[in-house]
N, C-alpha and C positions, 0 to 999 in steps of 0.2 A: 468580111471574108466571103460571106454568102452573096454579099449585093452584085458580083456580074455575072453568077449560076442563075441562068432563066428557067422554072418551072420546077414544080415542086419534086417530080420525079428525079432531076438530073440532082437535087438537094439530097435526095435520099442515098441515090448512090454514092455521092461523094461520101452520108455519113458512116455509111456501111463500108468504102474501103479504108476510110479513116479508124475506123473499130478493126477491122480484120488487120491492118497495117500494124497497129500497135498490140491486139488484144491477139495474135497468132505467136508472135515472140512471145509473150508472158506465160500465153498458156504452155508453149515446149517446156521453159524455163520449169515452170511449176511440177509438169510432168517430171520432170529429169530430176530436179530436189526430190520429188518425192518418194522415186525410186530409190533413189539413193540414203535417205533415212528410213526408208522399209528395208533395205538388207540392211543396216545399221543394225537398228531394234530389232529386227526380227533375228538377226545372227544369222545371216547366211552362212552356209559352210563351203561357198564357193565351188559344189558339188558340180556345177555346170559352167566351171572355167575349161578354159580348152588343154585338153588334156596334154601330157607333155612330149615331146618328138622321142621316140624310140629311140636307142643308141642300138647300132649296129653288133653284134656281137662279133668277137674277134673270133675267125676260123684257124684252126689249126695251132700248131706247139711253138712255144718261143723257149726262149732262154729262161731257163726255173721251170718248166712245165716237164711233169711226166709223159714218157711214150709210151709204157709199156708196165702194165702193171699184171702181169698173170699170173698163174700157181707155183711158176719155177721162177722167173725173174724177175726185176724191175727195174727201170731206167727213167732215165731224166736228162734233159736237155742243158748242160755245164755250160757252152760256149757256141754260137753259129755266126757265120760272118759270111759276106760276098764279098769279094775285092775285086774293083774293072781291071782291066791290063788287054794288052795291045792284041794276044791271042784269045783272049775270051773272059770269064768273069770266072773267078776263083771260088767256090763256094767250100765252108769248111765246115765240119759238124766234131761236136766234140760232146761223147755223151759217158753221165756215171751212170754202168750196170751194179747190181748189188746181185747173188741170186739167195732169191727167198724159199725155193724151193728143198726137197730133202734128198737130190741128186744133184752133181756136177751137170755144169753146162755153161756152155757158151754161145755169143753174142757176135754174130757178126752184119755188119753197114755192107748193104748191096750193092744196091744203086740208087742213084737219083732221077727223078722225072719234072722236066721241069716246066713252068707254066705253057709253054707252049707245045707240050705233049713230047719230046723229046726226051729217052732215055738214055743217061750216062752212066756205064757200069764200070768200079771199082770197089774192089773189096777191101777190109778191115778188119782182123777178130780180135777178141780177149785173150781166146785161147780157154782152158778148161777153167771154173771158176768152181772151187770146191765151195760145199755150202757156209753159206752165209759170206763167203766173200766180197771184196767189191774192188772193181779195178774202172780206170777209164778207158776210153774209146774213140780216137782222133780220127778222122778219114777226109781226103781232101779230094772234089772234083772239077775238075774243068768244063766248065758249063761254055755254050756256045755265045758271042758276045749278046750281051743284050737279056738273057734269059735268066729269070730269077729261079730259084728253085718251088718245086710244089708240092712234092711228097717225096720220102726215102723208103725203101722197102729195107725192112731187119730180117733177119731169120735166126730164130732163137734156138738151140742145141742143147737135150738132155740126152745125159750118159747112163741110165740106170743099170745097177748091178747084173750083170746077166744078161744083159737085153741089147739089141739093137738100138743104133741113135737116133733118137726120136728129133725131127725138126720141123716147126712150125715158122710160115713165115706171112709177116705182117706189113704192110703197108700204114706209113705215120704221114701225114697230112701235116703241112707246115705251115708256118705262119707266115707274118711280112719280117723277114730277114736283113736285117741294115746292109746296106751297101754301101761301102766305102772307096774312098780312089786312092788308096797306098801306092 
């Protein structure tokens, strides 16, 4: 094998790539088992695996989620839809108020503002909700085609004894709302 390598030098390098050739696999090889039965035995706890991708959290109220939980009332989101159609996209909010408060008051659905900064106004009320009562609350808007909705504005009404009607009003941030093509 050596007889037509002329001179002792050109011998040597042959034996040194013939060592590195074979003896460079072995040694990764060794490397890499040995890592590998050190976190075994050792019990890694896997502390510096790569951590895991954040899940997005969901902005804003869907169907089941409360809008309103204050000192006079409370509400919750019963049913929301969009529907396409040929004049624009139907959006529909259907909400239970209860009032927890120790005056009459009422609930009524503003407007809507929808993802593209457009406000559409239609009103909605319960009408007077003696305490502890609970009634529902349907309102339906015509949003301009294409546009989903993005917030509703409420405005909540207490009657107290004697007093002028006290009204606060709130802006509820919404979620993604199915759209459907009825």
């Amino acid at each position: 094998m050596f007889e037509d390598v002329d001179g002792p030098e050109q011998k040597t390098l042959l034996r040194l790539l013939i060592i590195v050739g074979i003896g460079l696999p072995i040694l990764i090889e060794v490397v890499t088992f040995g890592s590998m039965m050190g976190h075994h035995l050792l019990g890694d706890s896997g502390a510096e695996a790569v951590p895991e991708t954040p899940t997005a959290a969901e902005t804003g109220a869907g169907v089941g989620d409360p809008i309103l939980e204050s000192a006079d009332v409370s509400a919750r989101i019963d049913a929301a839809s969009v529907v396409t159609a040929d004049e624009g996209w139907r959006f529909t909010l259907t909400i239970n108020v209860t009032n927890t408060g120790s005056d009459p008051a009422a609930v009524r659905l503003d407007s809507v503002t929808t993802r593209g900064g457009e406000t559409v106004a239609d009103t909605a009320s319960t009408g007077q909700l003696s305490v502890g009562n609970t009634d529902d609350l349907t309102q339906s808007w015509l949003l301009p085609p294409g546009e989903r909705p993005d917030s509703v504005s409420i405005t909540v009404f207490v009657y107290p004894d004697g007093e002028s009607v006290q009204s606060t009003q709130y802006t509820v941030a919404l979620g993604d709302i199915p759209v459907s093509n009825r």
